[in-house]
C-alpha positions in Angstrom: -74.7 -140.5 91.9 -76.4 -137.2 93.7 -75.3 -136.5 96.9 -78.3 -138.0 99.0 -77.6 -141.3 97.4 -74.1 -141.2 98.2 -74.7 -140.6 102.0 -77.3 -143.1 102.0 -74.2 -145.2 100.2 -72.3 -144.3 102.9 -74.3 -145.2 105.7 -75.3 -149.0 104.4 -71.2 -149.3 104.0 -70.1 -147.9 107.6 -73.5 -150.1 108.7 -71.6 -153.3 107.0 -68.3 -152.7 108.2 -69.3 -152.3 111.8 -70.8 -155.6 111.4 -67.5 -156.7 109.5 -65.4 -156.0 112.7 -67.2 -157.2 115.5 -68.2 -160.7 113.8 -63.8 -160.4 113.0 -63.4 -159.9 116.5 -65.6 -162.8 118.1 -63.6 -165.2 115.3 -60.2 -163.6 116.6 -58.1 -165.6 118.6 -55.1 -163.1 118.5 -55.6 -160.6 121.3 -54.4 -157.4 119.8 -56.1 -158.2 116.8 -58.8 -158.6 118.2 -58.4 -155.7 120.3 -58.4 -153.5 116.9 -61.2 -155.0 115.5 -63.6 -154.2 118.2 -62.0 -150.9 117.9 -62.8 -150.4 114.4 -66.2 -151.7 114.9 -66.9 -148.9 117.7 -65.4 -146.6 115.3 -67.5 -147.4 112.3 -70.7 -147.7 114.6 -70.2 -143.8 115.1 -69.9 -143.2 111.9 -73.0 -144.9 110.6 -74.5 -143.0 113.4 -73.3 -139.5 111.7 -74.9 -140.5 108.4 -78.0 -141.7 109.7 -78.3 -138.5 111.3 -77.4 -136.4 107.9 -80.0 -138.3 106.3 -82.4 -137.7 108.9 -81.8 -134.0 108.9 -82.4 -134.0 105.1 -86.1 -135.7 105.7 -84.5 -138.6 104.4 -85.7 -142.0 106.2 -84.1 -145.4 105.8 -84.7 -149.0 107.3 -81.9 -150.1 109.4 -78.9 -152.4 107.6 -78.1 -155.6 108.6 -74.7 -156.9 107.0 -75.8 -159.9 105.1 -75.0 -163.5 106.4 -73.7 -164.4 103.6 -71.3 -161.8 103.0 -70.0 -162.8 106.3 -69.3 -166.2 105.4 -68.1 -165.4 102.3 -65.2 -162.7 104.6 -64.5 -165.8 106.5 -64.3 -168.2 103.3 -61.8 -165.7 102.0 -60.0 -165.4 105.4 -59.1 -169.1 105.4 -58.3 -169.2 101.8 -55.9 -166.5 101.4 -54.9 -166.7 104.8 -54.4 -163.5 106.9 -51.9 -161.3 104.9 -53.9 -161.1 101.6 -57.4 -160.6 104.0 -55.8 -157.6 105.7 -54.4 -156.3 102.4 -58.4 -156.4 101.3 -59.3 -155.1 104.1 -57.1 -152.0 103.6 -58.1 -151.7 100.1 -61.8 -151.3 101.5 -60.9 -148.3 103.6 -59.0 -146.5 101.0 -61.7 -146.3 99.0 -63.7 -145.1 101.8 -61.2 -142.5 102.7 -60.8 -141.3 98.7 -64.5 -141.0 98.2 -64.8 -139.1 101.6 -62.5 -136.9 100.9 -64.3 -136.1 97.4 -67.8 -135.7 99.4 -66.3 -133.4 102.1 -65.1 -131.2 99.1 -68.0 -131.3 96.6 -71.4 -131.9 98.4 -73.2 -129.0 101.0 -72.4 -129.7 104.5 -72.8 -127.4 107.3 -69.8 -126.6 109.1 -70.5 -129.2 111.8 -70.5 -132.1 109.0 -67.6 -130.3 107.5 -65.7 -131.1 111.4 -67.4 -134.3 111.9 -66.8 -135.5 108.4 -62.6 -134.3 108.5 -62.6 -136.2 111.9 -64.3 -139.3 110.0 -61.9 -139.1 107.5 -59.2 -138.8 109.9 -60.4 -142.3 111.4 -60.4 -144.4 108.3 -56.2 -143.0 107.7 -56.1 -144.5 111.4 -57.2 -147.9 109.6 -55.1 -147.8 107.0 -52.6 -147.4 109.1 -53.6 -150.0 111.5 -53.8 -152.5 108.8 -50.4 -151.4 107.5 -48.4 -152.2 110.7 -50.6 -155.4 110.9 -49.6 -156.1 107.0 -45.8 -155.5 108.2 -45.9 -158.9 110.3 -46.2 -161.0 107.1 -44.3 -161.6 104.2 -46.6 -161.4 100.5 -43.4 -161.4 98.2 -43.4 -165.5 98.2 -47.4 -165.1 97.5 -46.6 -163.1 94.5 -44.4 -165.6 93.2 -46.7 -168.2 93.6 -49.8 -166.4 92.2 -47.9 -165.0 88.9 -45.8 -168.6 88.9 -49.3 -169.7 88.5 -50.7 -167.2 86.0 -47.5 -167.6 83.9 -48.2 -171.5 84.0 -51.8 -170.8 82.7 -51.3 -168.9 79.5 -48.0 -170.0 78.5 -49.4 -173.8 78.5 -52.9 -173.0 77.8 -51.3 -170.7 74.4 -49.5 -174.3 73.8 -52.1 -177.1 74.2 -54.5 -174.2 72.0 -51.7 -174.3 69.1 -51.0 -177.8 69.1 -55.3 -178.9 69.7 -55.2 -177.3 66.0 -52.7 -179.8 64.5 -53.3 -182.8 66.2 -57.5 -182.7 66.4 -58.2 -186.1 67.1 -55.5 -186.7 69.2 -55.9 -185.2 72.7 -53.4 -187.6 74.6 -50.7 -186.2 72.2 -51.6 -182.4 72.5 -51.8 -182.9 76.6 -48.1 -184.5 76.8 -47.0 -182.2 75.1 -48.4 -179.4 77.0 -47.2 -181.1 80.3 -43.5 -181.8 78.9 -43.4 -177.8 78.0 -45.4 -177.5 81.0 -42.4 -178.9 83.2 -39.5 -177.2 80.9 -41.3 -174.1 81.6 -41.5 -174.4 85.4 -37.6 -175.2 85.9 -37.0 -172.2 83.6 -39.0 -169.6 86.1 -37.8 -171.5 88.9 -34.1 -170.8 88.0 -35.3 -167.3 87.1 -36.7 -166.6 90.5 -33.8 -167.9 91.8 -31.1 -166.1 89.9 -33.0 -162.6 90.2 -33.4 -162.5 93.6 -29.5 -163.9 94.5 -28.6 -161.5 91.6 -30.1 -158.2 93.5 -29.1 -159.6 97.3 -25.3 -160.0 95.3 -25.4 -156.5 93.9 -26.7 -155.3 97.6 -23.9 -156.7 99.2 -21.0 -154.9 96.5 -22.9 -152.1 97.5 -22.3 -152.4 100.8 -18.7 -153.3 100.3 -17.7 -150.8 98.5 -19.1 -148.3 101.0 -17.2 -150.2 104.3 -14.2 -149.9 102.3 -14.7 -146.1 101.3 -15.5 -145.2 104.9 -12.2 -147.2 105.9 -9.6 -145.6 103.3 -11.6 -142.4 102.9 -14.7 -141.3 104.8 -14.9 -137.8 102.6 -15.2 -139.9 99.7 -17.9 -141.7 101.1 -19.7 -138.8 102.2 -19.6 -137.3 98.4 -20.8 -140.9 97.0 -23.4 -140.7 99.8 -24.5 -136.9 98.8 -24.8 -137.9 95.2 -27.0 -140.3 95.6 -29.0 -138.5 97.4 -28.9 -136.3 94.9 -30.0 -138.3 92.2 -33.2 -139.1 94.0 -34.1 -135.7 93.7 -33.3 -134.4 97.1 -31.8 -130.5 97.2 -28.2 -130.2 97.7 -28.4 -127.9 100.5 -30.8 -130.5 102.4 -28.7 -133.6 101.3 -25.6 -131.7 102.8 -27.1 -131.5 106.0 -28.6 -135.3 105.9 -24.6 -136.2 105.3 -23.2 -134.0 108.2 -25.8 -135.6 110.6 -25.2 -138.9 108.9 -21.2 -138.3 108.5 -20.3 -140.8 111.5 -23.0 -143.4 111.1 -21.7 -146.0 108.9 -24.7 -148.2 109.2 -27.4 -145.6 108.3 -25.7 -144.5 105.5 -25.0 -148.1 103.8 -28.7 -148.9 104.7 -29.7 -145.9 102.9 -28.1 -146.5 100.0 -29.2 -150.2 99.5 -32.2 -151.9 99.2 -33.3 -154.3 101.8 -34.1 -157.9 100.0 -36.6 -159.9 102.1 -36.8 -162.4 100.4 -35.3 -165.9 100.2 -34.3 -167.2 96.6 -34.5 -170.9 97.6 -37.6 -170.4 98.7 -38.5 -167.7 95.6 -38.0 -170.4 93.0 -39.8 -173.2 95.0 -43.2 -170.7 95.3 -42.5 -169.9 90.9 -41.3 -173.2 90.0 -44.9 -175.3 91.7 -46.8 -172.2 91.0 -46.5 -172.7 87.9 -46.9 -176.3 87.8 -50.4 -176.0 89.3 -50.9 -173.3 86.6 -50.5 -175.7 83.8 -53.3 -178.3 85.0 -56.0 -176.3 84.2 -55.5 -176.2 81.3 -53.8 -179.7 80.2 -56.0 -181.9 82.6 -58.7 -181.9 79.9 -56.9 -184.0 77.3 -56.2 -186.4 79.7 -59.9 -186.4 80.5 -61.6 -185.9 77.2 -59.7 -188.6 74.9 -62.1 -188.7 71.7 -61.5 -184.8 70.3 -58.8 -182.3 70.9 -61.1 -179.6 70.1 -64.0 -180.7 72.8 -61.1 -181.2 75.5 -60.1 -177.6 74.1 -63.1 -176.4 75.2 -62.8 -176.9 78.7 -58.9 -176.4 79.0 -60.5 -172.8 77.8 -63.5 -172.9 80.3 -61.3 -173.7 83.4 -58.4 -171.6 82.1 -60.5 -168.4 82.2 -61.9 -169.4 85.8 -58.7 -170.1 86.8 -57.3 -166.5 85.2 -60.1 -164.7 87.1 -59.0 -166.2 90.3 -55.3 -165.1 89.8 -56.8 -161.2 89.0 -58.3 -160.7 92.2 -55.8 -162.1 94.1 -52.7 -160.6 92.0 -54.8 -157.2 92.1 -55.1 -157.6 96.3 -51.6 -159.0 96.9 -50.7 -155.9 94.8 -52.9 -153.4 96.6 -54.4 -152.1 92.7 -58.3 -150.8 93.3 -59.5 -152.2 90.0 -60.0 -156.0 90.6 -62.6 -156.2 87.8 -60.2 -154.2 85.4 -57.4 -156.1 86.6 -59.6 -159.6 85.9 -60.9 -158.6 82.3 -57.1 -157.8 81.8 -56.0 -161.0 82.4 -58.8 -163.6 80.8 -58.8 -160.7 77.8 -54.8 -161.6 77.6 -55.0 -165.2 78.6 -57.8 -165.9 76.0 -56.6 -163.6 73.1 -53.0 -165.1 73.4 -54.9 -168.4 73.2 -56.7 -167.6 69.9 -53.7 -166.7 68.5 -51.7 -169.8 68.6 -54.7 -172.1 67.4 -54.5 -169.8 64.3 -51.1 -170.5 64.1 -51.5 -173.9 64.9 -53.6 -173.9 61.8 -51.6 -172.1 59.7 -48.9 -174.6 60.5 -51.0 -177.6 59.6 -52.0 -175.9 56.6 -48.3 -174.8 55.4 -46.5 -178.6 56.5 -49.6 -180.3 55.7 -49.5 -182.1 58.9 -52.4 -184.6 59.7 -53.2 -186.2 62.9 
């Protein structure tokens, strides 16, 4: 893209999200949210002004944007859907992509030095999101989303590999391959849930030794635990001479030192594997509801299991590529039906194979 098309690019985006964040703000009910919204708006009314103004210079004319109507809904869809934690987290992914591709333009592209200090101070602004989204972020808790979402994803090719397989030995018998699919189904969600369970309990346990072990240093010998405190500090790659002073400073604060040394667990394992264990259980309908539905051919019913699997899978992308801040949803969305699918063509070959090498008919 030449650089005229990336500042007209520019404008229609800083045009949208001013629009973004005042219709945000009249939907707010939370007062300092809402106070930062109409912020942000003010702030990205400016800098739609700045580009409308480099185009202009440039003899470059454009109509005046409008964020769509739709687009709006669709923000406020996605707002009730994902509920405010994911939303923000999407929001921030927005504005640092603006701030990357800013950056780029202020380094690549021929400004004048006014653009240059007008464009640094733009870029400045949009770090001020991120970081206003950040602290927002802070207030809720995504690890139990995670578990939920890849619960969910786990239910869907695990089952969807299994009903695939068995629709390949059992053709003409779609009630057989879909209670199957839901008895592995079920195994399967008990085994993640306990796996959830045991992980997190397993890290909080290891924690607490941690912590232990370091009240009982600082008790019997608090040089001792100011050399087990400078090598770890050490192993994280921090100079000794710099890691010697952090322990002198640090050498009477218990607390800060334990805490440094251990990571905080935030979540709850109870409710860990509850989130992995129904997750996963919702996971498996998509594709096992079919047989149930479709009772004359395993191989029709395996059709749709296949069509609302890879919905299904493109759903859990976006939301595992949000809820994990990545910046390539569609990569992360081809990744995932690619998988899904691929590991699903493989086990109705197998399934094949296997009626072909038994001789089982059905």
């Amino acid at each position: 893209m030449n650089p005229i098309d990336q500042a007209i690019s520019f404008y229609k985006e800083e045009v949208e999200a001013a629009d973004l964040y005042t219709y945000l703000a009249k939907i707010e009910k939370n007062p300092q949210t809402k106070s930062n919204f109409e912020a942000l708006a003010k702030m990205e009314h400016a800098h739609a002004k700045f580009w409308h103004q480099f185009l202009k210079d440039r003899n470059i004319e454009i109509l005046e944007e409008k964020f769509h109507k739709f687009k709006l809904f669709t923000y406020k869809i996605l707002r009730t859907l994902v509920g405010s934690k994911l939303f923000v987290t999407i929001l921030e992914m927005n504005e640092i992509t603006s701030t990357e591709s800013y950056y780029r333009y202020f380094n690549e592209a021929s400004l004048t030095e006014e653009e240059k200090l007008i464009l640094s101070k733009i870029i400045e602004d949009e770090l001020e999101h991120e970081k206003m989204f950040s602290r927002q972020k802070d207030k809720f808790n995504i690890e139990n989303i995670r578990d939920f979402i890849l619960g969910m994803n786990d239910g869907l090719v695990e089952i969807l590999g299994t009903v695939t397989g068995l629709s390949a030995i059992y053709p003409k018998s779609p009630i057989t391959v879909g209670t199957a699919g839901l008895v592995v189904g079920v195994a399967g969600a008990l085994s993640m849930a306990i796996g959830a369970y045991t992980s997190v309990r397993s890290q909080r346990q290891v924690n607490e030794g941690i912590k232990r072990k370091m009240e009982l240093l600082f008790k019997v010998s608090k040089d001792r635990a100011k050399e087990e405190f400078l090598n770890k500090l050490s192993e994280s790659g921090i100079p000794e001479d710099v890691g010697t002073e952090i322990v002198e400073k640090l050498s009477n604060n218990e607390d800060a030192m334990t805490n440094l040394l251990t990571e905080e667990i935030s979540e709850n394992e109870i409710k860990s594997a509850l989130y992995t264990g129904i997750a996963y259980l919702v996971g498996l309908l998509f594709p096992v509801l079919p047989y149930f539905i479709i009772t004359s051919s395993s191989l029709v019913a395996l059709l749709f299991s296949v069509i609302f699997a890879a919905i299904a899978l493109s759903i859990v992308g976006v939301v595992v590529s949000v809820a994990s801040e990545s910046l390539s949803v569609k990569g992360k969305v081809l990744e995932m039906v690619v998988t899904g699918l691929g590991a699903a063509a493989l086990s109705y070959l197998f399934g094949t194979l296997v009626q072909y090498v038994f001789g089982i008919q059905a």
